[in-house]
VEXDREN-2710 file (C-alpha; in Angstrom, 1 decimal):
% VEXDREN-2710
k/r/px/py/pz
1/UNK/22.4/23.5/7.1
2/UNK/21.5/20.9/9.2
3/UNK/17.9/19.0/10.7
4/UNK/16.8/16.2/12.4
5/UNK/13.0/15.2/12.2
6/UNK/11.2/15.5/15.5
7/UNK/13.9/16.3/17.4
8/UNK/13.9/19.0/20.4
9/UNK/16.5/21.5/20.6
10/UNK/17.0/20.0/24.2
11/UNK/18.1/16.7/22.8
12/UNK/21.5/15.1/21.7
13/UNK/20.1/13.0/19.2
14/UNK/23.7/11.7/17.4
15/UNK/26.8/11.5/18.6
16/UNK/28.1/14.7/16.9
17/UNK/24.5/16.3/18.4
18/UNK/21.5/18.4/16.7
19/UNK/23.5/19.9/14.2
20/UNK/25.7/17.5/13.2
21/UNK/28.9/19.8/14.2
22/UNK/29.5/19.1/17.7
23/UNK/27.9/22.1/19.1
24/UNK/24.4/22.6/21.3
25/UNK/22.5/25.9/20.8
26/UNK/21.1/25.9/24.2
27/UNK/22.9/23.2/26.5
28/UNK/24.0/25.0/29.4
29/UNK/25.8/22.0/31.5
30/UNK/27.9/22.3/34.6
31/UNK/31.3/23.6/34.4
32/UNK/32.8/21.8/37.4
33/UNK/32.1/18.9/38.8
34/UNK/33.7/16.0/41.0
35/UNK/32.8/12.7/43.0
36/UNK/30.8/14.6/45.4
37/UNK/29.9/17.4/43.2
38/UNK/27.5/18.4/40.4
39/UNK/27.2/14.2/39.6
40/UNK/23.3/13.5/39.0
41/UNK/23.5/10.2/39.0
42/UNK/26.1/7.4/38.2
43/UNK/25.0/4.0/36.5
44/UNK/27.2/0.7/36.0
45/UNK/27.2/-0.4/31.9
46/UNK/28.3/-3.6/31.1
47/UNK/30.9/-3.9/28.3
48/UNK/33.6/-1.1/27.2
49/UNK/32.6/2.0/26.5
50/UNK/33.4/2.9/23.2
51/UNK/29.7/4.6/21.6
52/UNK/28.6/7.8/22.9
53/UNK/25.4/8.1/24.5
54/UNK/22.7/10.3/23.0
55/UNK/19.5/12.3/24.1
56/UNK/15.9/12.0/23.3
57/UNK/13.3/13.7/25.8
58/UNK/13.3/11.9/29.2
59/UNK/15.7/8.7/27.6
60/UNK/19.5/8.4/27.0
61/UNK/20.3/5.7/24.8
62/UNK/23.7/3.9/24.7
63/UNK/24.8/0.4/22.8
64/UNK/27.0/-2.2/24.4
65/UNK/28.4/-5.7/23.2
66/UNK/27.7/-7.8/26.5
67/UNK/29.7/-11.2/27.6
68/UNK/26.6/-13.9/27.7
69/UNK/27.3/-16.6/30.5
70/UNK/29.3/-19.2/28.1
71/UNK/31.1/-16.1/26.4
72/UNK/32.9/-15.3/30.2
73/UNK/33.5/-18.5/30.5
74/UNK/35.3/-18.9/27.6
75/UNK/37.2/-15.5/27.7
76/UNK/38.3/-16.5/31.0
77/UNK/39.8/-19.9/29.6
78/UNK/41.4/-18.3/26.5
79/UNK/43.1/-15.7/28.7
80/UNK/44.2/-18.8/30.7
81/UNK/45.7/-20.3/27.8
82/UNK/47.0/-17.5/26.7
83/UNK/48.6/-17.1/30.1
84/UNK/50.5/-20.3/29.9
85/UNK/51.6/-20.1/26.5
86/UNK/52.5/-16.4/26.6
87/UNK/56.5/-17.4/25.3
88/UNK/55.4/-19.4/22.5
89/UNK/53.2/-17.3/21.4
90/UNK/55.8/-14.1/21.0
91/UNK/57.9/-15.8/19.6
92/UNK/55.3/-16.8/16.8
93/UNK/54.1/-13.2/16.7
94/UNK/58.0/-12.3/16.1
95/UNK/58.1/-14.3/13.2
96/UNK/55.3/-12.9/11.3
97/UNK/52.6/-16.1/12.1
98/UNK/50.3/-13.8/14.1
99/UNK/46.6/-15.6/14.2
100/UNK/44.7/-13.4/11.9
101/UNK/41.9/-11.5/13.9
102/UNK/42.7/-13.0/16.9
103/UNK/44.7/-10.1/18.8
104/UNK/44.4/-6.8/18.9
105/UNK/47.6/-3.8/18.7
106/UNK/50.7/-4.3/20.8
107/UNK/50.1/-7.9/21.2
108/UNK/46.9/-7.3/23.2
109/UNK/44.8/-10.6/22.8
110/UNK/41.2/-9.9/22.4
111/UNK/38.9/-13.1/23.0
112/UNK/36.5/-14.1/20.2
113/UNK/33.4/-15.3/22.3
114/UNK/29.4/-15.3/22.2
115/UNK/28.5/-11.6/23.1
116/UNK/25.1/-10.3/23.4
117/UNK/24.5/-7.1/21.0
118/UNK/22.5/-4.6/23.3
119/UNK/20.7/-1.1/23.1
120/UNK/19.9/0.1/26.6
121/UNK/17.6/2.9/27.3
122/UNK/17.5/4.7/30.6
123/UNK/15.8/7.3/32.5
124/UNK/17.2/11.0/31.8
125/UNK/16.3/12.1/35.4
126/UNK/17.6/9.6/37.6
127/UNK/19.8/6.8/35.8
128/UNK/17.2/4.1/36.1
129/UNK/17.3/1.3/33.6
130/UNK/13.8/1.6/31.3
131/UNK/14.3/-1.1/29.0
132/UNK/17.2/-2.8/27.7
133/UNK/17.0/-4.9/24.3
134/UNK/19.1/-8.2/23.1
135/UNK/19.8/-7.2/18.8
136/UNK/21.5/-10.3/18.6
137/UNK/23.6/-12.8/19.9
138/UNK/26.3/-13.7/18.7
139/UNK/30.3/-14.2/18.2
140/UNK/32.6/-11.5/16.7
141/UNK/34.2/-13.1/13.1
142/UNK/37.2/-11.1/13.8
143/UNK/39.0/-9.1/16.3
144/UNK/39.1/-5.3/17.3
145/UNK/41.7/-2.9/19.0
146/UNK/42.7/-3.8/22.3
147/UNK/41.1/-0.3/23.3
148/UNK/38.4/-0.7/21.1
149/UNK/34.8/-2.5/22.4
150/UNK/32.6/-4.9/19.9
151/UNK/30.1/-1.6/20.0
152/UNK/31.8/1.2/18.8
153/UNK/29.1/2.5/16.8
154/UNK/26.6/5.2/18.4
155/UNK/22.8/5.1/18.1
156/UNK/20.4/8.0/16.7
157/UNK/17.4/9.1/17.3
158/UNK/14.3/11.2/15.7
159/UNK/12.6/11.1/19.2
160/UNK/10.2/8.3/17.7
161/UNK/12.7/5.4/16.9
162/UNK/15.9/5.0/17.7
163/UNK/18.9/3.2/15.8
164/UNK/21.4/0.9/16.9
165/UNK/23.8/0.2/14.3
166/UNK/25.9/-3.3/15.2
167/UNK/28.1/-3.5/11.8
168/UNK/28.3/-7.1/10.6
169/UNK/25.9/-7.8/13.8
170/UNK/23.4/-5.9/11.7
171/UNK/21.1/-2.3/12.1
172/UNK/17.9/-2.4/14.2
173/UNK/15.6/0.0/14.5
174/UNK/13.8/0.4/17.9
175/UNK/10.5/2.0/19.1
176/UNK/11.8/5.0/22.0
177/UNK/9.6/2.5/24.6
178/UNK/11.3/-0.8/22.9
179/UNK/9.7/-2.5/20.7
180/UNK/11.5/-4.0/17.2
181/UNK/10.5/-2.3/14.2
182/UNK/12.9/-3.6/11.8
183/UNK/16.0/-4.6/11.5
184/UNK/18.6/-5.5/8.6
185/UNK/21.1/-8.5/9.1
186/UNK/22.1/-9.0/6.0
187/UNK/24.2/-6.9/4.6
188/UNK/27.6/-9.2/5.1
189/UNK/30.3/-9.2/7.2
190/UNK/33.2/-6.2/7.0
191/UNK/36.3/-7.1/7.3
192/UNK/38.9/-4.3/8.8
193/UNK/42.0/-3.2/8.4
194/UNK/44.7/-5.1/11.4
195/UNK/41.3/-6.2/12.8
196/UNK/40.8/-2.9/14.5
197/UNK/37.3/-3.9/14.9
198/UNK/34.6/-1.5/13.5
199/UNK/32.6/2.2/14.7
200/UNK/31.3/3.9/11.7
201/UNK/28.1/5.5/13.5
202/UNK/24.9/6.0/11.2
203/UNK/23.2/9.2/10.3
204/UNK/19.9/9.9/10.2
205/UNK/18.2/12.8/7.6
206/UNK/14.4/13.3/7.3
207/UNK/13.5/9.9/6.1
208/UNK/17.2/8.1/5.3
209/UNK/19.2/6.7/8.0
210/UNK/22.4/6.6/6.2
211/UNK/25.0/3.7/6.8
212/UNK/28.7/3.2/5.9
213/UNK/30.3/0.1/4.9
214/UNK/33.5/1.0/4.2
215/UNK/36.1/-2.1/5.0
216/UNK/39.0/-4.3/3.3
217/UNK/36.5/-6.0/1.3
218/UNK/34.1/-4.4/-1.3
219/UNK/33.2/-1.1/0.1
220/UNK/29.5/0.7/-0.2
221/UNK/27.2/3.6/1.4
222/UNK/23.6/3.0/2.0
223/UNK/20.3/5.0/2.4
224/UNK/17.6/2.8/4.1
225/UNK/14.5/3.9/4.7
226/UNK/14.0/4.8/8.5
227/UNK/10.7/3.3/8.6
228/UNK/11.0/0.0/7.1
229/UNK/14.5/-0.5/6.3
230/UNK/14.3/-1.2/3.0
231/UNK/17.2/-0.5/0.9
232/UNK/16.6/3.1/-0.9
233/UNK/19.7/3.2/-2.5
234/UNK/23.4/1.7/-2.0
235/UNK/26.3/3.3/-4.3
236/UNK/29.8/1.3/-4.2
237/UNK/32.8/2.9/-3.2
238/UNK/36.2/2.3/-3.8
239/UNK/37.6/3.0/-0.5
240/UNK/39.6/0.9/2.6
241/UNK/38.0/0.7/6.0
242/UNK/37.4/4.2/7.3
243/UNK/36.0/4.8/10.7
244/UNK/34.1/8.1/10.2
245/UNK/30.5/9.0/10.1
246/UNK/28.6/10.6/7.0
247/UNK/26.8/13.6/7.5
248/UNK/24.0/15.2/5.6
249/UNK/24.2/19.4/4.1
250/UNK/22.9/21.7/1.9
251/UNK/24.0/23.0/-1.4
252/UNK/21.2/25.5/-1.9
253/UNK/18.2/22.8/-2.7
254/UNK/20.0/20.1/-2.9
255/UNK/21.1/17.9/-0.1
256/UNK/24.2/16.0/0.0
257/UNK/25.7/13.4/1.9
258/UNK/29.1/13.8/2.9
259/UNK/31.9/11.4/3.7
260/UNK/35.1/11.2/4.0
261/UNK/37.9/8.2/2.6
262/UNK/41.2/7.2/2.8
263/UNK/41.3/7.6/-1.1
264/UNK/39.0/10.7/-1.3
265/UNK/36.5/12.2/0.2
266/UNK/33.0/12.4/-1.8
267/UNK/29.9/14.0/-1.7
268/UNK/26.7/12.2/-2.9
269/UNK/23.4/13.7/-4.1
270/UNK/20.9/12.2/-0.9
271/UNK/18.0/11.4/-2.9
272/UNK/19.7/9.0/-5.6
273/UNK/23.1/8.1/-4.0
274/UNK/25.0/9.4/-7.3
275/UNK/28.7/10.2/-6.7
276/UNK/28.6/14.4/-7.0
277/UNK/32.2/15.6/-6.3
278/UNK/35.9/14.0/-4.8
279/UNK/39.0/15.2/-3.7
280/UNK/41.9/13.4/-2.6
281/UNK/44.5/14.4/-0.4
282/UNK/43.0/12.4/3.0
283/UNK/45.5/10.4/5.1
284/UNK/45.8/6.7/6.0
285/UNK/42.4/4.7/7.6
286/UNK/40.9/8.1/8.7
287/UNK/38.2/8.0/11.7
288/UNK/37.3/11.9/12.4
289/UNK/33.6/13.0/10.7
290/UNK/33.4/16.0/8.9
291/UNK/31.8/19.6/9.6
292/UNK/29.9/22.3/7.5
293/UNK/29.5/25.8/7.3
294/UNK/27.3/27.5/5.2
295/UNK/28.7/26.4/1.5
296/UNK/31.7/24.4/3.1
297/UNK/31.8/21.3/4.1
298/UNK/35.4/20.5/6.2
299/UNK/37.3/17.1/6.6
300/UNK/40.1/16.4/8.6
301/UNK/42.9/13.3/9.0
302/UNK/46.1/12.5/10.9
303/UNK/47.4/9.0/11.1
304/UNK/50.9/9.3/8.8
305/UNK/50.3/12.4/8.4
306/UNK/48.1/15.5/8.5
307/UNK/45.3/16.5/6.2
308/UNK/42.3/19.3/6.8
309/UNK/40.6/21.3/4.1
310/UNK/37.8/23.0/3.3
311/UNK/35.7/22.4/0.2
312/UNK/32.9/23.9/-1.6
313/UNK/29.9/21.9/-1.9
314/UNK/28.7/23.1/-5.6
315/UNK/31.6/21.2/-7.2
316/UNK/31.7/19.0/-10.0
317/UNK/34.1/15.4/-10.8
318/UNK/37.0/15.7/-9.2
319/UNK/37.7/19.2/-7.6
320/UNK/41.5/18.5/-6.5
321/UNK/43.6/21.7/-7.4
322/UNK/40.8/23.5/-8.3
323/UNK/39.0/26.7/-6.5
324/UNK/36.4/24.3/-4.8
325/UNK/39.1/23.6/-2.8
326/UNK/39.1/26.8/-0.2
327/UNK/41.9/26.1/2.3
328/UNK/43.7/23.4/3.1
329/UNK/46.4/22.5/6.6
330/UNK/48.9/20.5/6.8
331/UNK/50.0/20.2/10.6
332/UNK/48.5/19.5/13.6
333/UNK/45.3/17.6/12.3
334/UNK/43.1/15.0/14.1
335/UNK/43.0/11.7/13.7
336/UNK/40.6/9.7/16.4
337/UNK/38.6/12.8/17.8
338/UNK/36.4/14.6/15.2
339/UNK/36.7/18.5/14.8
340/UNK/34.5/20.7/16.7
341/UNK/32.4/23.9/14.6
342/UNK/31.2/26.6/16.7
343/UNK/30.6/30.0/16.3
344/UNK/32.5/29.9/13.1
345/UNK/35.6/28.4/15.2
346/UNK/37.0/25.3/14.1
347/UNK/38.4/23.5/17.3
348/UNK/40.7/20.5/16.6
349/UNK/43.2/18.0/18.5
350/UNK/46.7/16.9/16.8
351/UNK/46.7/13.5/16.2
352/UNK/45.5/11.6/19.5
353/UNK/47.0/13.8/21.4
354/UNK/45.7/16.7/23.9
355/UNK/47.3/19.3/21.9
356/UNK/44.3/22.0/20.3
357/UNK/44.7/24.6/17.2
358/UNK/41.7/26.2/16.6
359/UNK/41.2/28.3/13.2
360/UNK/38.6/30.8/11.6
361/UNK/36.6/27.8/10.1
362/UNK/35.8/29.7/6.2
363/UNK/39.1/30.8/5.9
364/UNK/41.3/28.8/7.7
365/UNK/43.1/31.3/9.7
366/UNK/44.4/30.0/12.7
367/UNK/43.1/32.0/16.0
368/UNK/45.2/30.2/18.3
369/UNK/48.0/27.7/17.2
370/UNK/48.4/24.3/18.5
371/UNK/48.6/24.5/22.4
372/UNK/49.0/21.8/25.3
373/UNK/45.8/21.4/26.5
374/UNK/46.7/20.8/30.5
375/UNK/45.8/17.4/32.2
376/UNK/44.9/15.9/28.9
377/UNK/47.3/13.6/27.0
378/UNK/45.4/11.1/24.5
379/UNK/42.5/11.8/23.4
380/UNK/39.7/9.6/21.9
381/UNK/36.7/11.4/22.8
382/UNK/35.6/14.4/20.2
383/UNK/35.5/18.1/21.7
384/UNK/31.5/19.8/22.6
385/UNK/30.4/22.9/22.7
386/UNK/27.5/24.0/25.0
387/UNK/27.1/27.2/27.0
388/UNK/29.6/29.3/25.8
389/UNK/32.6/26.6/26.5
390/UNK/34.4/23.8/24.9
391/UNK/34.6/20.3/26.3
392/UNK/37.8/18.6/25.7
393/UNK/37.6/14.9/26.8
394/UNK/40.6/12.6/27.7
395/UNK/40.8/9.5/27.9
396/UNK/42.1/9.5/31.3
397/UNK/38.9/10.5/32.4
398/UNK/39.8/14.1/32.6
399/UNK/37.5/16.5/30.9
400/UNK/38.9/20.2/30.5
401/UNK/36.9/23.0/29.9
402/UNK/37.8/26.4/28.0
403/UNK/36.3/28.9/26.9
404/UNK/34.3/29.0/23.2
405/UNK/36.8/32.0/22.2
406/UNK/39.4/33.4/19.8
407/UNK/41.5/32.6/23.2
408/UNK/42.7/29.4/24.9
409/UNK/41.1/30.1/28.5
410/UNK/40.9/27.4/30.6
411/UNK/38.0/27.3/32.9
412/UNK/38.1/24.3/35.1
413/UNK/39.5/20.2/34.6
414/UNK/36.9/17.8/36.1
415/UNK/37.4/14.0/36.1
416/UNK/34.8/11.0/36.4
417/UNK/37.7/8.6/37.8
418/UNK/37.4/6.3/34.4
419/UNK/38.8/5.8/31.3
420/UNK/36.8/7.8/28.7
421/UNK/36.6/7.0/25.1
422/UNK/33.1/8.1/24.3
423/UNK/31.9/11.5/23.4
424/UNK/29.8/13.4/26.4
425/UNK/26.5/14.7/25.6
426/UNK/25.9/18.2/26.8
427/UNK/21.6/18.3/26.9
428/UNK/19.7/20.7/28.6
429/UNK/21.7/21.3/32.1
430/UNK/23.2/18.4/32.2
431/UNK/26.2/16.6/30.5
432/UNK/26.4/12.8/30.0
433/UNK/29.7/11.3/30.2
434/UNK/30.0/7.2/28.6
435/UNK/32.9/5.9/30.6
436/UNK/34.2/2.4/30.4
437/UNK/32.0/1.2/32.8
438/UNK/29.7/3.9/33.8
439/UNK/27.2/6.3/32.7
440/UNK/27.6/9.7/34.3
441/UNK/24.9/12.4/34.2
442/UNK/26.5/15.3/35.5
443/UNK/24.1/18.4/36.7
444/UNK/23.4/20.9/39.3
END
């Protein structure tokens, strides 16, 4: 259903992994682990940790947005300012004259200062820092969620290159030892909805690295060529900001890009970028990335309101109402945290919360209904599979682990001390955990 060019089956090459699901075939990580146990190694990031970190042979790869010198200094004055004009400024905010772009949710002010646009790369084995790069330099145009970093998006890898996408910082495509290949920087500036900031992670497919645009302003998809980053092909969409990732499948010897939209959600033949099929039905500003199994492709949303169905990918125009449309469920659907596919199980969280249904994922059948998952209340982080168990990330820090099963079994619940809003990457023996200020490789 799935590939990724050059990639080893012990690598995490994309946030959602090899096959694009959420699932390792033969990551065998620790189960347990603690401060003194079953941690590798431990390294300081700077900047919140918001983009997961992914795998390519001896390197992990994680991108950052980094405070320069003059940007702390200037945070630090805003926040003083802000500080001693904290009255006024509720009062304005209560009256509807809220600075556009300048604060975050709940009132939480987010400085607009010069940030440094980073990709670091660092040693699988023991955590040392390789090589880190500078993309850019520069000053976020508008604000993001007061939980949310400047570099939300994830990088992917084909083991050769690697790809950092930066949104309206730009996408920059990297040598696995460093070196600048290309990068684009002009393809405008996106402008989301209540500044929530933006974390639409690219995809790459044989030789397309597909990026998203979707934002309040005129809305695309685009197909660059992973070598040169040239544009291949761009196809306009009528769609709001969305937050989630396109994936690549395969209807018999066709290959379609998949992605889902507040509107609709739309496949596109890969080669040419033409619109193939919709459906409508999705809920408000989704952020969870789609799953496939065999001739299904599955999309989820639950921000006012719940939305997950399955759809055929040999569809035709608009397939709403129609028998493309296999199942559909109305309760209980993510919104954040992506679904989780393995072993024909679908595995997803209600809302952003740590409750988990998981369902028979071609017919929808639920195997067990939504249940509290223990020591786990919000969740940002998507569920993993690896080993015969599920991963189910908090953003407490808390990681529980249950078995990959009709049943909910819990094995163990571990914790890395940190907030966690990243996705771990199970690789090999080892799972890497991206929390707000550390990288954690945890291993025997």
């Amino acid at each position: 259903m799935f590939s990724f060019a050059l990639v080893d089956a012990k690598d995490w090459n994309h946030w959602r992994g090899p096959t694009g699901n959420g699932g390792s075939t033969d990551a065998n990580p620790p189960t347990k682990w603690s401060d003194t146990e079953n941690v590798k190694w431990k390294v300081e990031i700077p900047g919140r940790g918001s983009g997961s970190p992914v795998v390519s042979s001896n390197k992990v790869f994680v991108n950052s947005a980094v405070l320069t010198e003059q940007g702390a200094k200037d945070a630090e004055a805003q926040k003083k300012s802000q500080a001693q004009n904290q009255d006024q400024q509720s009062q304005q905010d209560q009256g509807g004259r809220r600075r556009r772009g300048a604060r975050g949710r709940r009132g939480a002010s987010i400085p607009l200062v010069e940030m440094d646009f980073k990709l670091f790369c660092f040693d699988r084995s023991s955590g040392e820092l390789i090589w880190e790069k500078t993309a850019t330099t520069a000053t976020p145009h508008q604000g993001t969620h007061s939980t949310n970093g400047f570099a939300s998006a994830s990088p992917t890898t084909d083991g050769q290159h690697v790809y950092a996408s930066f949104g309206s910082r730009g996408v920059y495509c990297y040598s696995t030892d460093g070196q600048l290949i290309w990068k684009r920087d002009d393809l405008g500036q996106m402008d989301t909805r209540n500044s929530f900031g933006e974390g639409s992670s690219p995809y790459l497919f044989e030789d397309k690295l597909i990026v998203p645009w979707d934002h309040e302003g005129p809305s695309s998809i685009y197909a660059l060529n992973k070598l040169t980053g040239e544009t291949i092909w761009k196809t306009d969409r009528d769609e709001p900001t969305n937050w989630g990732t396109p994936i690549v499948v395969n209807n018999g010897d066709q290959k379609q890009v998949v992605i889902t939209g507040q509107n609709k959600v739309r496949g596109y033949d890969l080669q040419s970028g033409v619109e193939l099929w919709s459906c409508g039905g999705q809920t408000e500003r989704p952020c969870a990335t789609a799953v496939a199994i065999d001739d299904l492709v599955i999309v989820g949303s639950g921000h006012r309101g719940s939305f997950m169905g399955a759809f055929k990918l040999d569809g035709k125009g608009d397939i709403a109402g129609s028998d493309k449309v296999v199942w559909s469920i109305y309760r209980d659907t993510p919104d954040i945290a992506s679904p989780l596919l393995s072993n024909g199980r679908l595995y997803f969280h209600k809302g952003k919360t740590g409750i988990l249904t998981c369902v028979d994922a071609k017919t929808g059948s639920p195997l067990f209904d939504a249940t509290r998952v223990p020591d786990i209340k919000s969740t940002y982080a998507s569920p993993v599979a690896a080993g015969g168990n599920i991963y189910l990330t908090g953003r407490s820090g808390n990681t529980v682990v249950i078995r990959d099963s009709d049943k909910f079994e819990v094995v163990s619940t571990n914790s890395v001390g940190e907030t966690v809003d990243a996705t771990p990457a199970p690789a090999g023996d080892n799972l890497f955990i991206r929390g707000e200020k550390h990288l954690f490789c945890i291993g025997k």
